[in-house]
C-alpha positions in Angstrom: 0.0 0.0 0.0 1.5 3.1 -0.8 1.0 6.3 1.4 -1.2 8.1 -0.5 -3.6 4.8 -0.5 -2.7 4.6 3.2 -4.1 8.3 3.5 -7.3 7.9 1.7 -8.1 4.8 3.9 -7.0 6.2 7.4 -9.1 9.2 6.0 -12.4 6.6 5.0 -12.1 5.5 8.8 -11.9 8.7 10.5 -15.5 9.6 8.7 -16.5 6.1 9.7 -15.8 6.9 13.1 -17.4 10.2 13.7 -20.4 8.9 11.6 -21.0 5.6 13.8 -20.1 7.8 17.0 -23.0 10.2 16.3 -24.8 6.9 15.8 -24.5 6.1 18.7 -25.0 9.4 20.7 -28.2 9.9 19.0 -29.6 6.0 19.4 -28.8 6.7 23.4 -30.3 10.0 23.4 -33.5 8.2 21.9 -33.0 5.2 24.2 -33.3 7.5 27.2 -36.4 9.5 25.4 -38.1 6.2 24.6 -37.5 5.3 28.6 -39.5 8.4 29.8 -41.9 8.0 27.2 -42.6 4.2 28.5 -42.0 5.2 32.2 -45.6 6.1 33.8 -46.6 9.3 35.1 -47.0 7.8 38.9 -43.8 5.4 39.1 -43.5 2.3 38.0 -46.4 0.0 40.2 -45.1 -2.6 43.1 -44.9 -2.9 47.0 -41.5 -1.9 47.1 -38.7 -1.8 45.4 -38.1 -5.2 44.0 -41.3 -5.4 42.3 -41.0 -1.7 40.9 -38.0 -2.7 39.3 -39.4 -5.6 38.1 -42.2 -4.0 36.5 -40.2 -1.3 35.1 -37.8 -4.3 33.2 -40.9 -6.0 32.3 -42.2 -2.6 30.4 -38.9 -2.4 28.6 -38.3 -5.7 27.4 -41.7 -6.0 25.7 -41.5 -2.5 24.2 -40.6 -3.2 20.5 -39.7 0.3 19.5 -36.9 0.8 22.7 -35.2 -2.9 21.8 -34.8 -1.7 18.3 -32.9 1.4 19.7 -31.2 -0.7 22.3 -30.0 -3.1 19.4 -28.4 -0.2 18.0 -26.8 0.9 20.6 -25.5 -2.1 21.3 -24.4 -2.4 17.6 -22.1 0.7 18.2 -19.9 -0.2 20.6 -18.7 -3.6 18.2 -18.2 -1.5 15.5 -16.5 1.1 16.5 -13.9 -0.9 18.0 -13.2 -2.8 15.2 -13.1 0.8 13.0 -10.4 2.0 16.5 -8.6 -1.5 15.1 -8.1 -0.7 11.5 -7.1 2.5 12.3 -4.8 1.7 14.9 -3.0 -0.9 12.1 -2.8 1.5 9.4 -1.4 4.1 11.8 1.4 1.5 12.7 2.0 1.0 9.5 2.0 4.6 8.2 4.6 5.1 11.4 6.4 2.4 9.6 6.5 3.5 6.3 8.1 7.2 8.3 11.0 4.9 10.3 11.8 3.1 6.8 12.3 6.7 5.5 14.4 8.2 8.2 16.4 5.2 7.9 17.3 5.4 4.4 18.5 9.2 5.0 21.0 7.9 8.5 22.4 5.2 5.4 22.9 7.4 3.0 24.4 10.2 5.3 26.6 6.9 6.6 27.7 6.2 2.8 28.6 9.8 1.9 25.8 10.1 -0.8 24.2 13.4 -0.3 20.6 13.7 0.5 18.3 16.1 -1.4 18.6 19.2 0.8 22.2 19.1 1.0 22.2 18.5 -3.4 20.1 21.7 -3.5 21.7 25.2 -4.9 21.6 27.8 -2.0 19.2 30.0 -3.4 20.8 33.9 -5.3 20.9 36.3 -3.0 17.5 38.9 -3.7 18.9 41.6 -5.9 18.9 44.9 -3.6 15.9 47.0 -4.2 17.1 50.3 -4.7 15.9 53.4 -3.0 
């Protein structure tokens, strides 16, 4: 892979990221609206707090529209670590690609061969602007 393609895929998975992040954000915001929504206006019912609890699980579970947000939200988290893994690769590589660069300069500075800022002509002096 060559570092331009290296670029353009570290690049692909930053939007990935920040895409499946706001996923995320916005499936938990709606989780925790579809909660209230399900949540009744006196508290959930039961003798104390076991029961209330209970009841208040019970509600959730058999709400279709909050497990479909919970599945997404749980979706995230998988995802998003594997994008943090392909990024973290190609990052290592990409540091890599940088060492194998620097290394070839320390050789040729070793071998005598001169590297291409000490081939360069100094640049002419500016001529002076007269006043």
């Amino acid at each position: 892979m060559t570092a331009m393609q290296l670029s353009e895929k570290l690049a692909d998975l930053y939007r990935t990221r920040a895409d499946q992040l706001i996923r995320e954000w916005h499936a938990e915001k709606d989780l925790a609206a579809r909660e209230l929504e399900i949540t009744p206006p006196d508290g959930w019912p039961g003798k104390n707090a076991e029961e209330r609890t209970l009841s208040k699980e019970r509600a959730f579970h058999a709400d279709e529209t909050r497990s479909k947000i919970l599945a997404i939200v749980e979706d995230a988290h998988p995802n998003l670590l594997s994008i943090e893994g392909e990024i973290e690769a190609l990052e290592a590589e990409r540091r890599a690609m940088e060492w194998q660069i620097r290394l070839r300069y320390i050789e040729q500075l070793e071998r005598g061969i001169p590297t291409p800022w000490q081939v360069a002509e100094p640049s002419p002096e500016p001529d002076p602007i007269p006043f």
